[in-house]
VEXKE-963336 format. One line per field, with one value per residue (C-alpha): z, x, y negated. Coordinates in steps of 0.25 Angstrom, whole numbers. Layout:
// residues N
w: Z,... $
u: X,... $
v: Y,... $
This chain:
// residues 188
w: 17,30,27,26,41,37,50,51,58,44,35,43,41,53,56,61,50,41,50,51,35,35,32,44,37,31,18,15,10,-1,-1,-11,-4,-12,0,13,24,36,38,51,58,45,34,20,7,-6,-13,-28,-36,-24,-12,2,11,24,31,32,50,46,47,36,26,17,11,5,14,12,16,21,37,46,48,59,61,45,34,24,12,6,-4,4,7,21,23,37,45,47,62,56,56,45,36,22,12,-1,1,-9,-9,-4,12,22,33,45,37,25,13,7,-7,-10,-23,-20,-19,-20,-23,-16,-3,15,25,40,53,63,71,60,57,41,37,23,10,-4,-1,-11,-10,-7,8,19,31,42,33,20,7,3,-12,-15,-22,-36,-48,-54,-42,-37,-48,-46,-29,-20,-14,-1,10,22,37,51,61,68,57,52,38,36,20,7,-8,-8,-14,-15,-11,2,13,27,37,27,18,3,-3,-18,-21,-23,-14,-2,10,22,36,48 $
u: 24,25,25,38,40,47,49,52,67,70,65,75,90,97,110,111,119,107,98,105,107,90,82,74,60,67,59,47,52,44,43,39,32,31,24,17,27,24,29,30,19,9,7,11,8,13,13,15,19,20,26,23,31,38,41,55,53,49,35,25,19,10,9,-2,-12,-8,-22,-35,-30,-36,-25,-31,-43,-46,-49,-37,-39,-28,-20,-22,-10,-11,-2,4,12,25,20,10,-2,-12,-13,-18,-23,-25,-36,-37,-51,-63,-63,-74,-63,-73,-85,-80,-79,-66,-60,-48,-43,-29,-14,-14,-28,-40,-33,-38,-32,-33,-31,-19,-30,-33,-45,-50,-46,-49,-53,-62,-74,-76,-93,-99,-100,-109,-98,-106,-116,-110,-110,-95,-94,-84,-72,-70,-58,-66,-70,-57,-54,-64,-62,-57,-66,-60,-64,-60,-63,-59,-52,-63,-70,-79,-80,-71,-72,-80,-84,-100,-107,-120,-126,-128,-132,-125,-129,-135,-124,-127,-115,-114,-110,-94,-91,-82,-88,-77,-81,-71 $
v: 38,30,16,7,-2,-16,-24,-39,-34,-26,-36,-48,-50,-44,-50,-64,-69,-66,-72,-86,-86,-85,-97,-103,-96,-84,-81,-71,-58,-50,-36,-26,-13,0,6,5,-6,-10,-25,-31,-22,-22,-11,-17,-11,-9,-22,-18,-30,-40,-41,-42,-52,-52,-67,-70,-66,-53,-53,-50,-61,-51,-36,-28,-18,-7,-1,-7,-14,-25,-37,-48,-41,-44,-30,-30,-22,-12,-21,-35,-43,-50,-64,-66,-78,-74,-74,-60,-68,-66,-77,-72,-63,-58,-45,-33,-35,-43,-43,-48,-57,-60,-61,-68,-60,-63,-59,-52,-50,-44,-51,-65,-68,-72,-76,-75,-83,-81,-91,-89,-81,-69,-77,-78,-92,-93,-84,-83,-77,-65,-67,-79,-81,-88,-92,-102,-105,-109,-102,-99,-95,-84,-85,-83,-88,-98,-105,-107,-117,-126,-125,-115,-105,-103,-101,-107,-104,-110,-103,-100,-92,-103,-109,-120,-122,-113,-117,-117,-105,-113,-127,-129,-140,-140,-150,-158,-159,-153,-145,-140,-125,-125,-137,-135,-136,-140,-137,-142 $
């Protein structure tokens, strides 16, 4: 079965009386997919219980892979659920499964749950490593339930790719300065 095509034209009011009764930032629409949908350019797929959303300009906010798919230049496995601007530029992700982005190995638990963020440029921005992780040096731990409630685990990285913030995974001393396991380092 070919899949279903859903541009942002079909998805908008058409006539201009409509289009005046609209609020300045039309609202998100939620959609249910029983089978495979193209939304503004990208292959959606079914998204059981939840829903995938389309911003109120037309343009697509999030949907399930329906198969395995590269998106900014980053592997997304069948069943993740990608988050765009309403301009369709990456912004997030929940992954299926555990996924290396540029070197990092992020988790991914599925739906809502272990989260990725991405720069304006397509770049990784932040994520919860899924094994503990050397980036520039430091010892990141991974992310785990339990440690999220003493501290987040997150981490976090410049535009430029370079480490910007992580949770020790052991003691360490840089540039003279002793840091505990689990302290935050903070690089500007």
């Amino acid at each position: 079965m070919a899949p279903l095509l859903l541009t942002a034209a079909s998805l908008l009011p058409l006539t201009a009386a409509s289009l005046r009764a609209q609020p300045a930032t039309p609202p998100v629409t939620l959609l249910r997919l029983a089978r495979d949908t193209v939304i503004d350019g990208v292959s959606c797929g079914p998204t059981g219980g939840a829903r995938a959303e389309v911003h109120g300009n037309g343009r697509l906010s999030e949907c399930p892979m329906p198969r395995d798919t590269v998106i900014s230049g980053h592997p997304f496995p069948r069943a993740s659920w990608p988050r765009f601007t309403d301009r369709g530029v990456l912004m997030a992700a929940w992954f299926s499964r555990d996924v290396v982005l540029q070197g990092v190995p992020c988790k991914g638990a599925g739906y809502k749950a272990w989260s990725v963020t991405f720069h304006p440029s397509g770049r990784l921005s932040s994520c919860y490593l899924s094994r503990e992780a050397e980036l520039d040096g430091v010892p990141c731990q991974s992310a785990w339930f339990w440690r999220e409630l003493t501290g987040s685990t997150q981490v976090v990285l410049h535009a430029d790719g370079r480490l910007r913030s992580c949770r020790l995974a052991r003691a360490i001393t840089i540039d003279g300065t002793a840091w505990r396991k689990g302290q935050r380092l903070v690089r500007v």
